[in-house]
N, C-alpha and C positions, 0 to 999 in steps of 0.2 A: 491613567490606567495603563502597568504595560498588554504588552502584544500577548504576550501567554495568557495572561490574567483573563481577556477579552477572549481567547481561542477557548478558556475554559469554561466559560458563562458565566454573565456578572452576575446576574439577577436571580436567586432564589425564590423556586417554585414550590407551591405545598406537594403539590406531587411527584413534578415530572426532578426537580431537581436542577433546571437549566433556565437558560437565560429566556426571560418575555422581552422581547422588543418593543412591543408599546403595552400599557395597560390596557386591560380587559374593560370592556366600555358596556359591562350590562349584558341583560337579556337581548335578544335578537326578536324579530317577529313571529307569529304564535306557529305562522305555517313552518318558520325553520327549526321550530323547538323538537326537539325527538319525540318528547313526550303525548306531545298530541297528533303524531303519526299513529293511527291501529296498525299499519303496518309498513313496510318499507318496501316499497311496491315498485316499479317503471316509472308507472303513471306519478307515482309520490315524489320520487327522485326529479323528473323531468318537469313539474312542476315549482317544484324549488329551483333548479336551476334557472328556469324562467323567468320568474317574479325576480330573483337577483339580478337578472340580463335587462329586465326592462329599469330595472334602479337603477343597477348602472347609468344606461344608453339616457335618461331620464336626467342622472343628475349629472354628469362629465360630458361637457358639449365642447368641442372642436373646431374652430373655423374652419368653413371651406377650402379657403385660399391657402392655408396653413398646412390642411389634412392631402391636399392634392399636390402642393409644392416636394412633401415628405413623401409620400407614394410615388410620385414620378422619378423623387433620387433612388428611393427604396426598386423599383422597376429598373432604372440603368443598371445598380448595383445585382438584381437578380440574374439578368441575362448575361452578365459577363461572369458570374459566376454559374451559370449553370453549363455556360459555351466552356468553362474549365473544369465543370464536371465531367461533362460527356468527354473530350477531349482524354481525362485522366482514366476512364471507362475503356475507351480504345486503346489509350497507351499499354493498361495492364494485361490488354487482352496478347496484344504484339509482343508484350515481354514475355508472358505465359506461353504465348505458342509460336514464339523465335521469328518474329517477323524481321523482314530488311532493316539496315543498318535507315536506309533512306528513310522507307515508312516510320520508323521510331524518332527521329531526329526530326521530320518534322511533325509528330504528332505530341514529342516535348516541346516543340517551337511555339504551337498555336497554346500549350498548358503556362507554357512563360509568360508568353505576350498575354493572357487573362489573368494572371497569377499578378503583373505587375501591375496591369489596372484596376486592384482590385482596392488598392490601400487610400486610392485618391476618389473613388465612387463613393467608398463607407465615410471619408471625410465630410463629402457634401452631403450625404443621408445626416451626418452628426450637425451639421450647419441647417440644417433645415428643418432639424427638429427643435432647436434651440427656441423657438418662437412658438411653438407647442408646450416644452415644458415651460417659458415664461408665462403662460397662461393660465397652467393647468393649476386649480384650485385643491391645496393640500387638505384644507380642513374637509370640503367635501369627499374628499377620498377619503382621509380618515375615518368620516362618519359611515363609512359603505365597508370599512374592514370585516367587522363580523360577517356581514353575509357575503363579500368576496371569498374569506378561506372559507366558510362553507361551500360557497359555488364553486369554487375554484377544486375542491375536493373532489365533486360531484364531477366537473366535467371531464377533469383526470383519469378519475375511476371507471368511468361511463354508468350513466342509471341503472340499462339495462345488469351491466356484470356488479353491481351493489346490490342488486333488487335480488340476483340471482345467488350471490354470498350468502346473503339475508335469509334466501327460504330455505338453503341446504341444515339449519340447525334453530334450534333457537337459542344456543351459546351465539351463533354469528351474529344473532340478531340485537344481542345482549353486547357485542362486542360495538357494534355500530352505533349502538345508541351511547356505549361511551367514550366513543371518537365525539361523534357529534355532541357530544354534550359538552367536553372537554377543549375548553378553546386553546388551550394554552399547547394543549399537546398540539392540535390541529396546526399551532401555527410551528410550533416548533417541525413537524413533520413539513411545511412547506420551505420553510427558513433553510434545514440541511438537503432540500433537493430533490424531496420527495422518492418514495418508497420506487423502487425497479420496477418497470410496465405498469407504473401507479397501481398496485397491489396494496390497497392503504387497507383492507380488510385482514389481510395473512399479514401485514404489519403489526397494525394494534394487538392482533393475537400471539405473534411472536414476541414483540416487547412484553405485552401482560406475561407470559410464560416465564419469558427470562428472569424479570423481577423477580415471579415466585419463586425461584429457584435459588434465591437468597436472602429469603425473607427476614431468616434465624439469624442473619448476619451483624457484625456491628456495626453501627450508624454509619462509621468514618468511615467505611466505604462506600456507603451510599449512591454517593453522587458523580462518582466516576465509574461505580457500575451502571447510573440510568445513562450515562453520555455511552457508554458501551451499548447497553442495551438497546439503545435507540439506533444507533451505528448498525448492529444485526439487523434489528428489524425493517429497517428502511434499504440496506444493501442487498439485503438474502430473501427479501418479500417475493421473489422471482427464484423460481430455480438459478441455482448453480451447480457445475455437477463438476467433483473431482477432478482430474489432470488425467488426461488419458483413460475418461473411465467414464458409466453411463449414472455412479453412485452419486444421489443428490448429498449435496451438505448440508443438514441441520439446524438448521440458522440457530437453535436453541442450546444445542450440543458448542457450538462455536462460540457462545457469547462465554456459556461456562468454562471453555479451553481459555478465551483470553481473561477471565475474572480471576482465574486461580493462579495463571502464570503472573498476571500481575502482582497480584494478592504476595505470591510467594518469590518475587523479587526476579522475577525469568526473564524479563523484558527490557528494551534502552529506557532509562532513568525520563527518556521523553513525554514516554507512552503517556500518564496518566492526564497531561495537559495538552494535547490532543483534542480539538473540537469534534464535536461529531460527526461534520463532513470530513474535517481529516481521518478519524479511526474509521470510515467506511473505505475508505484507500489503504487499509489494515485488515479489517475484517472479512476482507471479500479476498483472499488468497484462497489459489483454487487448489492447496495443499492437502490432503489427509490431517489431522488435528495431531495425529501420532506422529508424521514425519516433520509438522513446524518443533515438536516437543522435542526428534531427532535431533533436527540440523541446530538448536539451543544447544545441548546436550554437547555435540559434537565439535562445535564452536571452544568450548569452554575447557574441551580435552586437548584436541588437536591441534586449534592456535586463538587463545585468550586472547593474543595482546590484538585483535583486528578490533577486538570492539572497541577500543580508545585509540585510534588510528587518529593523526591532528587532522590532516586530509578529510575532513568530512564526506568527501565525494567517493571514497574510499573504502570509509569505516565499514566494514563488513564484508562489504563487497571484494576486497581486497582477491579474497578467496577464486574470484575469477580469474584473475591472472593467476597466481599461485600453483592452482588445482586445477578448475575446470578446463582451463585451457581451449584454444580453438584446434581443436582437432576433430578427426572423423569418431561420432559419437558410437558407443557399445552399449547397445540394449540389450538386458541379460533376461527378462522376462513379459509379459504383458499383462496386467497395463504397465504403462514406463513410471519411475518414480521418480521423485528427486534426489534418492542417492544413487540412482544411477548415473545422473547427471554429475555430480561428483564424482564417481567411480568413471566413468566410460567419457565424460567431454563434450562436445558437440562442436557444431557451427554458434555463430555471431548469435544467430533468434535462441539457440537454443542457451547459451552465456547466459542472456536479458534472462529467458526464462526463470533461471537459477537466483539470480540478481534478485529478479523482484520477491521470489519465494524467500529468499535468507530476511532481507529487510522486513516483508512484511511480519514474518515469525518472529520476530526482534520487536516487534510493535512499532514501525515506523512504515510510515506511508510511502507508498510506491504505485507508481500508472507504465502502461504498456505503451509503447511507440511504435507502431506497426508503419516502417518505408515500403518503397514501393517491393523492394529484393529482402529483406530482411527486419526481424524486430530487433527494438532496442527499447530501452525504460527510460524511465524520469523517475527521478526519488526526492525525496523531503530532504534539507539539509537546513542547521539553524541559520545558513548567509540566503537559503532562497530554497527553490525546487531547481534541480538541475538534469539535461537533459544527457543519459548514459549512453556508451558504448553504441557511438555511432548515430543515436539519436538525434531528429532537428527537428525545435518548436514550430519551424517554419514547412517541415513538409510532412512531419511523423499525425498520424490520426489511429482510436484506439475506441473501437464499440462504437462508430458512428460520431466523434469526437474529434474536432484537431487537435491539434498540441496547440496553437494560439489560440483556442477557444477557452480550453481548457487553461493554457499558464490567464487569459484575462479573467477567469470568473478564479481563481484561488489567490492572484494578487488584489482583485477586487475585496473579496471576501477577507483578506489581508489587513486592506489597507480602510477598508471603512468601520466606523464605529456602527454596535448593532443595529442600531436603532435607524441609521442610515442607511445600512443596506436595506433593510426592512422596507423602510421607506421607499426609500428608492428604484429597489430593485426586485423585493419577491412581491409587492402590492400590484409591481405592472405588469409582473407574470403572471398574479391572479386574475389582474383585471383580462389579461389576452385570453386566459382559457377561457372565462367569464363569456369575451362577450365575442372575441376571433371565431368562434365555430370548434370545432372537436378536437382537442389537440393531438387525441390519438390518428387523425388523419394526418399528421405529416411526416413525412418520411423521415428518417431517422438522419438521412446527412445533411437535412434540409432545418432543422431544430435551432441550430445557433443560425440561422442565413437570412438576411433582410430580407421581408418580402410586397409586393405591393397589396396582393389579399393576407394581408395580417399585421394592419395597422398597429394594434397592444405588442405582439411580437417583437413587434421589429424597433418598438418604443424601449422596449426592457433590453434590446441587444445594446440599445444603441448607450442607454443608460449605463448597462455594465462596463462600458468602453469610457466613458465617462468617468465613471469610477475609478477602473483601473488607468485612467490617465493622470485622473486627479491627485497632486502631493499633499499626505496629509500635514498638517501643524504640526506632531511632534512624529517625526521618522519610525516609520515601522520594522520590525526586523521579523522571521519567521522561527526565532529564540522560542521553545517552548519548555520551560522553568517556573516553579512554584513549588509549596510546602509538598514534600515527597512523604507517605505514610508507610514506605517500606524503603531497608537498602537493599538495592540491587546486586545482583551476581558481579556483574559490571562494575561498579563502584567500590564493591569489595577487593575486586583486582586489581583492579588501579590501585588501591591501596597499599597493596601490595606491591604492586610493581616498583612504583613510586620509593618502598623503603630500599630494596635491591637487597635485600640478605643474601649471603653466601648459603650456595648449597650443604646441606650436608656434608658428615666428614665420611670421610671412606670409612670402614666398620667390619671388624670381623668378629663374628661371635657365632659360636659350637658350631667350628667348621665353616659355615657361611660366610662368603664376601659379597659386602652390599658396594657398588662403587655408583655415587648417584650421578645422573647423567651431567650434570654442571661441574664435579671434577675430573675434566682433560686434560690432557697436556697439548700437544701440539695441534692447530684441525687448520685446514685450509679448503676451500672450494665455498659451494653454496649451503653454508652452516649458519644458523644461529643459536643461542643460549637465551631462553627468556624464561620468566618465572611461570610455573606450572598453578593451576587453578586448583587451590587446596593446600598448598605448599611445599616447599621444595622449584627446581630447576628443572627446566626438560629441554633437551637439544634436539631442534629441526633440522635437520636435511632437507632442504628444499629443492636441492636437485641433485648434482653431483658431490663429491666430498672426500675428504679422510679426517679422521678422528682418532687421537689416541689416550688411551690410557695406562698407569702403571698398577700392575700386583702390591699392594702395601708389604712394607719386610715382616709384619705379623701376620703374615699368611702362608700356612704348610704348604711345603713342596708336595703336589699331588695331583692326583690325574682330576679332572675341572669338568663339570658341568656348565656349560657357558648360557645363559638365557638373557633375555631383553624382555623389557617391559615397553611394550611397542603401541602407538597408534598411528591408524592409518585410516585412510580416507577412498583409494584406487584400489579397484582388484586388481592390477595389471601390476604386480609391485618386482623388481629387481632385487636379486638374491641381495643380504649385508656378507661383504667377503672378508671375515677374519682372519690377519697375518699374525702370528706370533716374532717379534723381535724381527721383525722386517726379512724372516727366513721365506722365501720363495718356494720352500719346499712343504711350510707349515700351512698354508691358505687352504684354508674352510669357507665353504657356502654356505651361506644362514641363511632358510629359507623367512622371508618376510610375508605374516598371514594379513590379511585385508579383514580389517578390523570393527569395518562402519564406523569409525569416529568413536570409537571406545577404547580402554587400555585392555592388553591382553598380552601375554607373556609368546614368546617364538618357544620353538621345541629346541631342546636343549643337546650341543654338541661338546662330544668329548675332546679335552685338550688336557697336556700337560702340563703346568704352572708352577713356577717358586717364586718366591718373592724378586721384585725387580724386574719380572716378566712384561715386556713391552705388548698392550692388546691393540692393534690397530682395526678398526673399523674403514671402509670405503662402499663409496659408490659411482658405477661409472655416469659418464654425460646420458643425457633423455630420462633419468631416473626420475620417478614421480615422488612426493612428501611422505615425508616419515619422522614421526617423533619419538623419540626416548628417553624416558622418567629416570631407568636405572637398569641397572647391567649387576646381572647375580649369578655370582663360584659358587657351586653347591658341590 
């Protein structure tokens, strides 16, 4: 099976449409059954939790010498990392309010020297747990799967905030009973990462939502709207709120923005083979749905050829260097946007910003890398995930996340077949929330950290490192490709590109001269010619330049309307100064308007023209991008 095939879900579900990691093994016990709850109560909830906690603790026994040898490596491994928490606590504080060169140097000293001991501690926690998993009895886990993802649900959610879901409606109560009734979803919602501040209530309602919202639809897309749907529901279960703004998004409005862009070819030809934990590193852009539709839109005007860039690390992104640049950023309004960003530039965090906003609107997966002085990103690429613009897996952390926590659970998830992460890995997270105590009691940087009170925890850490250590039998790649049900915009260009027609010919018809922007004569500086999306040629300036063209000898001698069909992307744009026949005395300023990433014509100056007239266009150095379809004598 390849890598895509598996990222897509092998296994066909009556409902959900995605992958079961193990078969469904029956009814569960009468107390875990929905149906013979009157109600969904505290008391109800914290009762089922229980009866699973004592099954558990009942059938998965532990030796002593085994449970205390792993604890005590899991205990060295805690204080050396907490002695690098506090440490990195103080550092931030010293950088934020300008402490001494001396205080900072050594309070990176004592962050090194725990930073370094940290990779030979988690060693012997993995040695030491070795003789725990040789022990541990799979088929008895097996047989405790159903009511671990029910318990493991419960302890997530917490009884109490379930019970309290439950009473606000009797839709909620309606919605609860078919989570719980629905094994398949329940696991699949544990399998991709489980729903934001375990919100598995405003999940199942979001998911149910989204579905109906395409009910009428045809079969064949099915199943890559439930992998969508699921992706919202489980990403967006938690408020998100806009970019610079207090406006939540939609989780149901979003799932419909990436159905159609899909649907209608808007997206990288990736998107649709996308796992569901991957499309949640898509779905969760903290963009306006209008301005992902923009910056598409704008992309496909201003400069096509980035989406096929060979440079993967590249593709899109391109635009950062190009446009965004690092410079001091121009906010023109509030809240800020992301063409502003485009338009006005920024610092380094603010680059990432833009970065992760373009990819994710493109349908491809993007995480945040927050250093200690500035952000950076990581984005998906088919040779791997790669850390951007300044980014390091080894010190960048994102919502409570490191980057090595985060790159071992997506090359884990990678590199294991389903049924083995399953196995391996979401069973011993259920069994920790199960039976470790409230998972919502631990603190958000403390989640991925070995610990000595959280024996199942620190079992499931140790297991994903395990994973991501382990080489599988046949090489895995993070290539995601399979039967595609639309072509893409993208695709369509390439197509294009790849033939390389010549532009148009020059053209004059009742008075008008059309000269399309691909035939020049002479151009030097920062110029390129690439094929325009829709067809025909369009000429960038990308920074500085000249450019010339000639009057055709079928064109009257007469006084000339001179216009441009222009796109642009910066308000801040530098006059185009038109020379006739290289006379010094003829130079014209053409003002250039700020476009947003659309085409639209300059205001039109008068010139004198007969055939054989030389038009040269320039721009001087610092000039920002500008594109041009066609140049029209009227």
């Amino acid at each position: 099976t390849s890598d895509s095939e598996r990222s897509s879900d092998e296994v066909k579900l009556p409902d959900l449409g995605l992958a079961s990691p193990t078969p469904t093994k029956g009814n569960v016990a009468d107390l875990l059954s929905p149906s013979k709850a009157k109600k969904y109560t505290t008391e109800y909830f914290v009762s089922v939790l229980e009866e699973v906690r004592e099954k558990c603790e009942k059938k998965i026994k532990i030796k002593d010498a085994d449970r205390d040898k792993f604890l005590e490596a899991c205990n060295a491994y805690y204080e050396t990392w907490y002695a690098k928490w506090e440490n990195e606590q103080w550092l931030n504080q010293l950088t934020e309010n300008k402490g001494s060169k001396e205080e900072i140097e050594e309070a990176q000293a004592y962050v090194d020297q725990n930073t370094a001991a940290l990779p030979k501690l988690k060693t012997k926690c993995i040695k030491a747990s070795l003789k725990i998993f040789d022990k541990l009895d799979q088929d008895k886990m097996d047989s405790l799967e159903d009511k671990l993802v029910k318990g493991a649900i419960i302890a997530q959610a917490g009884a109490e905030e379930l019970a309290k879901f439950a009473a606000e409606s009797k839709e909620n109560e309606k919605i609860l009973k078919k989570l719980f009734g629905d094994a398949e979803l329940m696991r699949d919602m544990l399998r991709f990462g489980g729903p934001t501040k375990y919100k598995y209530g405003n999940a199942i309602k979001i998911y149910t939502k989204c579905l109906e919202s395409v009910e009428n639809q045809d079969k064949k897309w099915e199943k890559v709207n439930k992998r969508i749907a699921l992706a919202c529901a489980l990403e967006l279960a938690a408020v998100v709120r806009e970019f610079d703004s207090a406006v939540e998004i939609d989780p149901v409005e979003r799932f419909k923005h990436f159905e159609e862009a899909h649907r209608k070819g808007l997206l990288d030809p990736a998107f649709p083979n996308f796992s569901v934990w991957e499309m949640r590193q898509i779905v969760n852009c903290d963009a306006p749905n209008e301005q992902m539709t923009w910056v598409r839109d704008m992309v496909m005007n201003y400069a096509p050829h980035i989406t096929f860039i060979t440079d993967h690390k590249l593709r899109y992104v391109y635009t950062l260097q190009s446009d965004v640049r690092i410079r001091k950023p121009t906010w023109t309004a509030s809240p800020r946007t992301y063409p502003m960003i485009l338009s006005g530039g920024g610092n380094q965090s603010i680059n990432s910003w833009f970065g992760r906003f373009i990819l994710k609107s493109f349908g491809l997966p993007a995480w945040g890398a927050k250093e200690r002085k500035f952000e950076g990103y990581c984005r998906w690429t088919p040779e791997g995930w790669e850390a951007m613009n300044g980014a390091n897996w080894e010190t960048c952390t994102w919502q409570g996340k490191t980057g090595q926590d985060f790159k071992i659970e997506l090359e884990a998830r990678n590199k294991a077949p389903p049924v083995e992460y399953w196995k391996k890995l979401v069973m011993l997270q259920a069994f920790a929330d199960v039976v470790d105590g409230d998972p919502n009691s631990i603190p958000e940087e403390e989640k991925e950290v070995l610990h000595p009170e959280r024996l199942w925890r620190s079992l499931s850490i140790v297991s994903m490192a395990l994973l991501f250590q382990t080489e599988p039998e046949t090489p895995r790649t993070f290539e995601r490709k399979g039967r595609s049900l639309v072509k893409t915009r993208n695709e369509m260009y390439l197509e294009t590109y790849e033939l390389d027609k010549p532009d148009a010919e020059v053209s004059v018809a009742d008075g008008v001269v059309t000269i399309p922007a691909g035939r020049h004569g002479f151009q030097s500086g920062n110029i390129m010619v690439i094929d325009s999306f829709g067809g025909g040629k369009q000429l960038n300036f990308l920074a500085d330049g000249i450019v010339e063209y000639e009057v055709p000898d079928d064109a009257p001698t007469k006084t000339y309307s001179v216009t441009l069909e222009v796109c642009t992307v910066s308000a801040k744009q530098t006059p185009l100064v038109l020379t006739i026949n290289d006379s010094e005395e003829s130079k014209i300023s053409i003002t250039v308007p700020y476009t947003v990433g659309q085409w639209a014509f300059t205001e039109g100056v008068s010139v004198d023209l007969q055939p054989g007239s030389m038009l040269k266009f320039s721009r001087p150095a610092g000039s920002l991008g500008l594109a041009i379809k066609k140049i029209l004598l009227t």
